[in-house]
C-alpha positions, 0 to 999 in steps of 0.5 A: 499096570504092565510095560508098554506093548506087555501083552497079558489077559483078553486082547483084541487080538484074542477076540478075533481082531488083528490090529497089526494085520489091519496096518499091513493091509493099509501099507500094502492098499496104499499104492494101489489107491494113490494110483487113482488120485486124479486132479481135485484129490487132497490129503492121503490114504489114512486121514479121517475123511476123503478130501476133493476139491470140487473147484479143481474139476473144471465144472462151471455150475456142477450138481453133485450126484451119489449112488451106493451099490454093493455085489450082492451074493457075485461075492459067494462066488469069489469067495467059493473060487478064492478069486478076488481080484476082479469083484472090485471092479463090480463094486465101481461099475455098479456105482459108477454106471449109475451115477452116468444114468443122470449125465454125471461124471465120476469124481471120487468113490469110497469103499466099505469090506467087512471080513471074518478075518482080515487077511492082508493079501486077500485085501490087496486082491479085493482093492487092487480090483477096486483101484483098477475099476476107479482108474478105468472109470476115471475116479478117485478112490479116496477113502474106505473103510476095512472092519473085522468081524470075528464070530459074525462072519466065517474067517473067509466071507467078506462083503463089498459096499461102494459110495460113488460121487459125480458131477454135472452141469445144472444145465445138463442133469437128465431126468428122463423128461426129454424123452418122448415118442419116436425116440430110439432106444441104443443098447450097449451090450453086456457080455455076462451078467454083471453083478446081477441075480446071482441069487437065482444063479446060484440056486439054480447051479447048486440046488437045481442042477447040482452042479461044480462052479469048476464044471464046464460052462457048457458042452464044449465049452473051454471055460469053467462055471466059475470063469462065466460067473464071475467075469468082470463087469463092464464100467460104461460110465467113460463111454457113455460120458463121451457120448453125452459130450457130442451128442443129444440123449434124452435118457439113460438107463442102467440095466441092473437088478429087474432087467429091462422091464424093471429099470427102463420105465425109471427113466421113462414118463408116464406117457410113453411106453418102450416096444423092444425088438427081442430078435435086435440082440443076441442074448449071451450063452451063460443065460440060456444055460441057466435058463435051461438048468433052472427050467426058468421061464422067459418072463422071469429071465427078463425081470431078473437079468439083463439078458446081454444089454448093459445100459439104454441110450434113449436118443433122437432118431437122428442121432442113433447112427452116430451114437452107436458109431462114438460106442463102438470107437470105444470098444463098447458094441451097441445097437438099436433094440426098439423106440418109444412109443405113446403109452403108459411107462412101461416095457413091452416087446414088438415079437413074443417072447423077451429072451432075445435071439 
Protein backbone atom coordinates (compact mmCIF):
# COMPACT_ATOMS: atom_id res chain seq x y z
CA UNK A 1 0.00 0.00 0.00
CA UNK A 2 1.38 3.85 -0.67
CA UNK A 3 0.68 7.16 1.45
CA UNK A 4 -2.56 8.94 1.05
CA UNK A 5 -2.70 10.98 -2.37
CA UNK A 6 0.88 8.96 -3.25
CA UNK A 7 0.50 8.70 -7.09
CA UNK A 8 2.04 5.53 -8.55
CA UNK A 9 1.21 2.90 -11.55
CA UNK A 10 -2.43 3.08 -14.08
CA UNK A 11 -4.54 6.32 -12.63
CA UNK A 12 -7.77 7.70 -13.94
CA UNK A 13 -5.75 10.65 -14.76
CA UNK A 14 -3.46 8.24 -17.31
CA UNK A 15 -6.51 6.81 -18.73
CA UNK A 16 -7.80 10.11 -19.85
CA UNK A 17 -10.00 11.28 -16.80
CA UNK A 18 -9.27 14.28 -14.60
CA UNK A 19 -10.97 14.09 -11.29
CA UNK A 20 -9.57 17.18 -10.40
CA UNK A 21 -10.57 19.31 -13.42
CA UNK A 22 -14.27 17.43 -13.19
CA UNK A 23 -14.42 19.32 -9.22
CA UNK A 24 -13.12 22.77 -11.22
CA UNK A 25 -16.05 22.55 -13.59
CA UNK A 26 -18.17 21.91 -10.67
CA UNK A 27 -16.94 25.09 -8.70
CA UNK A 28 -17.09 27.17 -11.52
CA UNK A 29 -20.94 25.84 -12.84
CA UNK A 30 -22.02 26.39 -9.40
CA UNK A 31 -23.25 30.28 -9.59
CA UNK A 32 -24.38 29.73 -12.90
CA UNK A 33 -26.97 27.25 -11.93
CA UNK A 34 -27.94 28.69 -8.57
CA UNK A 35 -29.01 31.69 -10.90
CA UNK A 36 -31.73 29.85 -12.02
CA UNK A 37 -33.24 28.44 -8.77
CA UNK A 38 -36.78 29.46 -8.80
CA UNK A 39 -39.54 28.97 -6.04
CA UNK A 40 -40.19 24.93 -5.45
CA UNK A 41 -36.11 24.51 -6.00
CA UNK A 42 -34.39 22.31 -2.86
CA UNK A 43 -31.12 21.15 -1.99
CA UNK A 44 -28.04 22.41 -4.03
CA UNK A 45 -25.81 21.59 -6.93
CA UNK A 46 -23.92 18.12 -5.92
CA UNK A 47 -26.50 16.13 -4.30
CA UNK A 48 -27.38 12.68 -6.09
CA UNK A 49 -30.66 14.00 -7.35
CA UNK A 50 -32.52 17.23 -8.44
CA UNK A 51 -35.12 17.83 -5.50
CA UNK A 52 -38.52 20.28 -6.44
CA UNK A 53 -41.17 20.61 -4.35
CA UNK A 54 -44.04 20.72 -6.77
CA UNK A 55 -46.65 21.97 -4.16
CA UNK A 56 -44.49 25.47 -3.79
CA UNK A 57 -45.53 26.06 -7.51
CA UNK A 58 -48.93 27.23 -7.17
CA UNK A 59 -50.62 24.60 -9.31
CA UNK A 60 -54.19 23.15 -7.98
CA UNK A 61 -54.46 19.76 -9.74
CA UNK A 62 -50.95 19.80 -12.08
CA UNK A 63 -50.05 17.11 -14.87
CA UNK A 64 -46.48 16.57 -14.86
CA UNK A 65 -45.27 16.83 -18.57
CA UNK A 66 -41.42 15.75 -20.04
CA UNK A 67 -39.47 16.19 -23.16
CA UNK A 68 -35.80 15.13 -23.67
CA UNK A 69 -33.79 16.89 -26.76
CA UNK A 70 -30.48 17.14 -27.67
CA UNK A 71 -28.70 19.66 -30.67
CA UNK A 72 -28.14 17.37 -32.62
CA UNK A 73 -24.70 17.92 -35.27
CA UNK A 74 -25.61 22.55 -34.59
CA UNK A 75 -22.88 21.00 -32.04
CA UNK A 76 -20.30 20.48 -35.05
CA UNK A 77 -20.61 23.76 -35.85
CA UNK A 78 -19.71 24.94 -32.15
CA UNK A 79 -17.20 22.92 -31.69
CA UNK A 80 -15.48 23.83 -35.38
CA UNK A 81 -15.92 27.59 -34.47
CA UNK A 82 -14.99 26.78 -30.47
CA UNK A 83 -18.01 28.93 -29.91
CA UNK A 84 -20.05 27.37 -27.00
CA UNK A 85 -21.42 29.96 -25.29
CA UNK A 86 -24.82 30.00 -26.75
CA UNK A 87 -25.61 26.02 -27.74
CA UNK A 88 -27.15 25.66 -24.31
CA UNK A 89 -29.41 27.52 -25.14
CA UNK A 90 -30.64 25.39 -27.97
CA UNK A 91 -30.49 22.60 -25.92
CA UNK A 92 -33.46 24.30 -23.27
CA UNK A 93 -35.33 25.72 -26.01
CA UNK A 94 -35.80 22.17 -27.67
CA UNK A 95 -36.94 20.86 -24.42
CA UNK A 96 -38.64 23.98 -23.14
CA UNK A 97 -40.83 24.93 -26.32
CA UNK A 98 -42.09 21.34 -26.48
CA UNK A 99 -43.07 20.96 -23.08
CA UNK A 100 -45.58 24.22 -24.05
CA UNK A 101 -46.89 22.08 -27.04
CA UNK A 102 -49.30 20.51 -24.35
CA UNK A 103 -50.15 23.81 -22.34
CA UNK A 104 -47.17 23.11 -19.70
CA UNK A 105 -44.91 25.60 -17.99
CA UNK A 106 -41.37 24.86 -17.34
CA UNK A 107 -40.69 23.73 -13.96
CA UNK A 108 -36.93 22.25 -13.77
CA UNK A 109 -34.59 20.94 -16.55
CA UNK A 110 -31.69 18.50 -16.17
CA UNK A 111 -28.64 18.33 -18.19
CA UNK A 112 -26.48 15.63 -19.64
CA UNK A 113 -22.27 16.61 -21.62
CA UNK A 114 -20.20 14.01 -22.47
CA UNK A 115 -16.62 15.49 -23.81
CA UNK A 116 -13.38 14.04 -25.11
CA UNK A 117 -11.62 16.10 -22.39
CA UNK A 118 -13.26 18.05 -19.71
CA UNK A 119 -11.84 21.36 -20.04
CA UNK A 120 -13.31 23.59 -17.08
CA UNK A 121 -13.65 26.77 -18.88
CA UNK A 122 -15.34 25.33 -22.05
CA UNK A 123 -17.74 23.85 -19.17
CA UNK A 124 -18.66 27.36 -18.10
CA UNK A 125 -19.27 28.44 -21.59
CA UNK A 126 -21.63 25.42 -22.56
CA UNK A 127 -23.61 25.71 -19.08
CA UNK A 128 -23.38 29.43 -18.85
CA UNK A 129 -25.68 28.89 -22.00
CA UNK A 130 -27.64 26.45 -20.66
CA UNK A 131 -28.27 28.64 -17.40
CA UNK A 132 -29.00 31.42 -19.49
CA UNK A 133 -31.57 29.52 -21.45
CA UNK A 134 -33.49 28.09 -18.28
CA UNK A 135 -33.45 31.98 -16.76
CA UNK A 136 -35.16 32.93 -20.00
CA UNK A 137 -37.54 30.13 -20.08
CA UNK A 138 -38.30 30.23 -16.49
CA UNK A 139 -36.94 26.98 -15.27
CA UNK A 140 -34.87 25.59 -12.87
CA UNK A 141 -31.39 23.87 -13.81
CA UNK A 142 -31.41 21.38 -11.04
CA UNK A 143 -29.21 18.76 -11.83
CA UNK A 144 -27.00 17.10 -14.72
CA UNK A 145 -24.27 15.32 -15.31
CA UNK A 146 -20.79 16.09 -17.18
CA UNK A 147 -18.74 12.62 -18.31
CA UNK A 148 -15.29 12.20 -19.89
CA UNK A 149 -14.79 9.81 -22.47
CA UNK A 150 -11.23 9.67 -23.58
CA UNK A 151 -10.49 7.64 -26.45
CA UNK A 152 -14.35 7.38 -27.34
CA UNK A 153 -14.49 11.03 -28.33
CA UNK A 154 -11.57 13.38 -29.75
CA UNK A 155 -10.38 15.83 -26.79
CA UNK A 156 -12.85 18.72 -28.41
CA UNK A 157 -16.07 16.89 -29.27
CA UNK A 158 -18.97 17.10 -26.81
CA UNK A 159 -22.54 16.49 -26.99
CA UNK A 160 -25.29 18.12 -25.34
CA UNK A 161 -28.90 16.13 -23.96
CA UNK A 162 -31.49 18.08 -21.93
CA UNK A 163 -34.42 16.76 -19.70
CA UNK A 164 -37.33 19.34 -19.31
CA UNK A 165 -40.21 18.81 -16.62
CA UNK A 166 -43.76 21.27 -16.78
CA UNK A 167 -46.61 21.33 -15.23
CA UNK A 168 -50.48 22.01 -16.23
CA UNK A 169 -53.81 22.20 -14.71
CA UNK A 170 -55.63 18.62 -15.42
CA UNK A 171 -58.19 20.84 -17.02
CA UNK A 172 -56.12 22.71 -19.00
CA UNK A 173 -53.72 19.70 -20.99
CA UNK A 174 -53.81 20.15 -24.90
CA UNK A 175 -54.14 17.55 -26.99
CA UNK A 176 -54.88 18.64 -30.29
CA UNK A 177 -58.90 17.51 -29.96
CA UNK A 178 -60.26 20.84 -29.73
CA UNK A 179 -59.21 21.97 -33.09
CA UNK A 180 -61.37 21.91 -35.85
CA UNK A 181 -62.48 23.43 -39.21
CA UNK A 182 -62.16 27.22 -39.58
CA UNK A 183 -59.67 27.30 -37.01
CA UNK A 184 -56.72 29.93 -37.73
CA UNK A 185 -53.28 29.01 -37.79
CA UNK A 186 -50.70 31.79 -35.95
CA UNK A 187 -47.17 31.53 -36.94
CA UNK A 188 -44.36 32.89 -34.55
CA UNK A 189 -41.45 33.54 -36.60
CA UNK A 190 -37.94 31.87 -36.43
CA UNK A 191 -35.29 34.24 -37.68
CA UNK A 192 -32.94 30.93 -38.38
CA UNK A 193 -32.77 27.57 -38.09
CA UNK A 194 -32.78 26.53 -34.64
CA UNK A 195 -31.34 23.24 -33.92
CA UNK A 196 -32.62 21.78 -37.01
CA UNK A 197 -31.03 19.77 -40.44
CA UNK A 198 -27.70 20.81 -39.76
CA UNK A 199 -27.13 17.44 -40.83
CA UNK A 200 -28.38 18.84 -44.56
CA UNK A 201 -26.52 21.90 -43.60
CA UNK A 202 -23.50 20.85 -43.29
CA UNK A 203 -23.17 18.55 -46.30
CA UNK A 204 -24.58 21.02 -48.20
CA UNK A 205 -21.53 23.83 -46.88
CA UNK A 206 -18.90 21.53 -46.75
CA UNK A 207 -19.43 19.00 -49.26
CA UNK A 208 -21.64 20.76 -51.93
CA UNK A 209 -20.43 24.09 -52.03
CA UNK A 210 -17.00 23.57 -50.40
CA UNK A 211 -17.47 26.30 -48.45
CA UNK A 212 -15.65 28.13 -44.95
CA UNK A 213 -18.07 28.52 -41.91
CA UNK A 214 -15.74 31.97 -41.90
CA UNK A 215 -17.12 32.75 -45.40
CA UNK A 216 -19.57 35.58 -45.88
CA UNK A 217 -23.01 34.38 -45.23
CA UNK A 218 -23.81 35.74 -48.59
CA UNK A 219 -22.95 38.40 -51.01
CA UNK A 220 -22.90 41.58 -49.08
CA UNK A 221 -23.52 40.30 -46.22
CA UNK A 222 -21.74 41.40 -43.01
CA UNK A 223 -21.79 38.38 -41.00
CA UNK A 224 -20.16 35.10 -41.51
CA UNK A 225 -21.36 31.28 -42.36
CA UNK A 226 -20.77 30.67 -38.94
CA UNK A 227 -22.45 33.60 -37.37
CA UNK A 228 -25.74 32.38 -39.30
CA UNK A 229 -25.50 28.95 -38.31
CA UNK A 230 -25.16 29.24 -35.21
CA UNK A 231 -27.51 31.99 -33.87
CA UNK A 232 -29.22 31.23 -31.12
CA UNK A 233 -32.60 29.69 -30.87
CA UNK A 234 -35.45 31.52 -29.76
CA UNK A 235 -37.21 29.99 -26.34
CA UNK A 236 -41.12 30.65 -27.06
CA UNK A 237 -42.09 28.69 -24.18
CA UNK A 238 -42.72 32.35 -21.75
CA UNK A 239 -44.88 33.72 -24.79
CA UNK A 240 -46.51 31.14 -25.49
CA UNK A 241 -47.51 30.37 -21.94
CA UNK A 242 -48.83 34.20 -21.65
CA UNK A 243 -50.81 33.57 -24.20
CA UNK A 244 -52.43 30.55 -23.12
CA UNK A 245 -53.16 32.76 -19.79
CA UNK A 246 -55.56 35.04 -21.81
CA UNK A 247 -56.77 33.53 -24.59
CA UNK A 248 -58.46 30.41 -26.24
CA UNK A 249 -55.83 27.77 -28.10
CA UNK A 250 -57.09 24.55 -29.33
CA UNK A 251 -53.39 23.36 -30.42
CA UNK A 252 -50.00 24.21 -30.43
CA UNK A 253 -47.09 23.11 -32.53
CA UNK A 254 -43.29 23.11 -32.27
CA UNK A 255 -41.81 23.24 -35.76
CA UNK A 256 -38.69 21.20 -35.40
CA UNK A 257 -36.97 18.25 -37.29
CA UNK A 258 -39.86 17.49 -40.31
CA UNK A 259 -40.83 21.32 -40.56
CA UNK A 260 -44.31 22.35 -41.04
CA UNK A 261 -45.61 19.27 -43.02
CA UNK A 262 -44.02 17.11 -40.28
CA UNK A 263 -44.81 18.34 -36.96
CA UNK A 264 -48.47 20.29 -37.61
CA UNK A 265 -50.51 16.93 -38.05
CA UNK A 266 -48.92 15.86 -34.55
CA UNK A 267 -51.52 17.94 -33.16
CA UNK A 268 -54.12 17.70 -35.69
CA UNK A 269 -57.05 15.23 -35.89
CA UNK A 270 -57.72 12.98 -38.79
CA UNK A 271 -60.55 14.94 -39.95
CA UNK A 272 -58.88 18.25 -40.51
CA UNK A 273 -56.38 19.27 -42.75
CA UNK A 274 -54.08 22.77 -42.39
CA UNK A 275 -53.90 24.77 -46.03
CA UNK A 276 -51.12 27.31 -45.77
CA UNK A 277 -50.55 30.64 -47.53
CA UNK A 278 -46.90 29.87 -48.45
CA UNK A 279 -46.78 33.80 -49.61
CA UNK A 280 -48.07 34.60 -45.48
CA UNK A 281 -44.26 34.90 -44.68
CA UNK A 282 -41.02 35.69 -45.43
CA UNK A 283 -38.65 32.65 -45.40
CA UNK A 284 -35.09 33.76 -43.91
CA UNK A 285 -32.03 34.34 -46.29
CA UNK A 286 -29.79 31.80 -44.76
CA UNK A 287 -32.55 28.93 -46.17
CA UNK A 288 -32.33 30.32 -49.63
CA UNK A 289 -28.74 30.51 -49.71
CA UNK A 290 -28.70 26.77 -48.73
CA UNK A 291 -31.41 26.16 -50.96
CA UNK A 292 -29.25 27.56 -53.76
CA UNK A 293 -25.86 25.97 -52.92
CA UNK A 294 -27.33 22.63 -52.29
CA UNK A 295 -29.62 22.72 -55.35
CA UNK A 296 -32.27 21.52 -52.68
CA UNK A 297 -35.64 21.28 -53.71
CA UNK A 298 -38.72 22.91 -52.04
CA UNK A 299 -40.49 19.99 -50.92
CA UNK A 300 -37.40 18.95 -49.14
CA UNK A 301 -36.58 22.27 -47.76
CA UNK A 302 -40.28 21.92 -46.03
CA UNK A 303 -39.78 18.58 -44.71
CA UNK A 304 -36.31 19.35 -43.16
CA UNK A 305 -36.38 23.13 -41.97
CA UNK A 306 -38.67 25.25 -40.45
CA UNK A 307 -38.62 27.78 -43.09
CA UNK A 308 -38.68 30.88 -40.41
CA UNK A 309 -41.93 29.51 -38.52
CA UNK A 310 -40.88 28.67 -34.99
CA UNK A 311 -44.22 27.36 -33.10
CA UNK A 312 -48.31 27.31 -34.70
CA UNK A 313 -50.94 28.62 -32.76
CA UNK A 314 -54.05 26.97 -33.60
CA UNK A 315 -56.76 29.34 -32.42
CA UNK A 316 -60.52 30.64 -33.13
CA UNK A 317 -61.25 32.81 -35.63
CA UNK A 318 -61.78 35.49 -33.06
CA UNK A 319 -58.85 35.15 -31.20
CA UNK A 320 -56.35 35.34 -33.79
CA UNK A 321 -56.05 39.43 -33.91
CA UNK A 322 -55.57 39.23 -30.35
CA UNK A 323 -53.15 36.36 -30.24
CA UNK A 324 -50.72 37.94 -32.37
CA UNK A 325 -51.09 41.57 -30.65
CA UNK A 326 -50.20 39.50 -26.80
CA UNK A 327 -46.92 37.67 -29.36
CA UNK A 328 -45.96 40.87 -30.46
CA UNK A 329 -45.87 42.72 -26.92
CA UNK A 330 -43.50 40.31 -25.95
CA UNK A 331 -41.28 40.77 -28.93
CA UNK A 332 -41.77 37.66 -30.47
CA UNK A 333 -43.58 38.61 -34.14
CA UNK A 334 -46.33 36.32 -35.36
CA UNK A 335 -48.85 36.39 -38.22
CA UNK A 336 -51.69 34.12 -39.81
CA UNK A 337 -50.15 31.80 -42.48
CA UNK A 338 -53.59 29.39 -43.09
CA UNK A 339 -56.61 27.70 -41.34
CA UNK A 340 -57.76 24.51 -41.00
CA UNK A 341 -60.03 22.96 -43.22
CA UNK A 342 -62.17 19.46 -43.30
CA UNK A 343 -59.64 16.82 -44.27
CA UNK A 344 -57.66 13.94 -43.63
CA UNK A 345 -54.58 15.39 -41.18
CA UNK A 346 -52.42 16.61 -43.28
CA UNK A 347 -50.59 19.78 -44.60
CA UNK A 348 -51.14 21.21 -47.82
CA UNK A 349 -50.45 24.84 -49.39
CA UNK A 350 -53.38 27.29 -50.87
CA UNK A 351 -50.50 28.39 -53.73
CA UNK A 352 -47.61 26.24 -54.99
CA UNK A 353 -44.65 25.87 -53.86
CA UNK A 354 -44.04 25.68 -49.94
CA UNK A 355 -40.52 27.80 -49.52
CA UNK A 356 -42.42 30.90 -48.51
CA UNK A 357 -42.23 34.58 -50.12
Amino acid sequence: MTEAGEATGVGYRSAGVDIDAGAEAVRRIGPLVRSTYRPGVMGDIGGFGGLFDLARSGYRDPILVSATDGVGTKAEIARLTGRLDTIGRDLVAMCVDDLVCSGAAPLFFLDYLAVGHLDPEAMEHLVGGIAAGCSEAGCALIGGEMAEHPGVMSADQFDLVGFAVGAVEREDVMDGSAASSGDLLVAIDSPNLRSNGFSLARHIVFDVAGRSLEDPAWEGSEGTLADELLAPSVIYAPSVVAVLATHEVHAVAHVTGGGLPGNLPRVLGEDVDAVLDHTAWEVPRIFRELQDMGGVSDGEMARVFNLGVGMVLVVPPSEADGVVATLASGARPARVIGELVPGTGTVAYSSAGGMGS
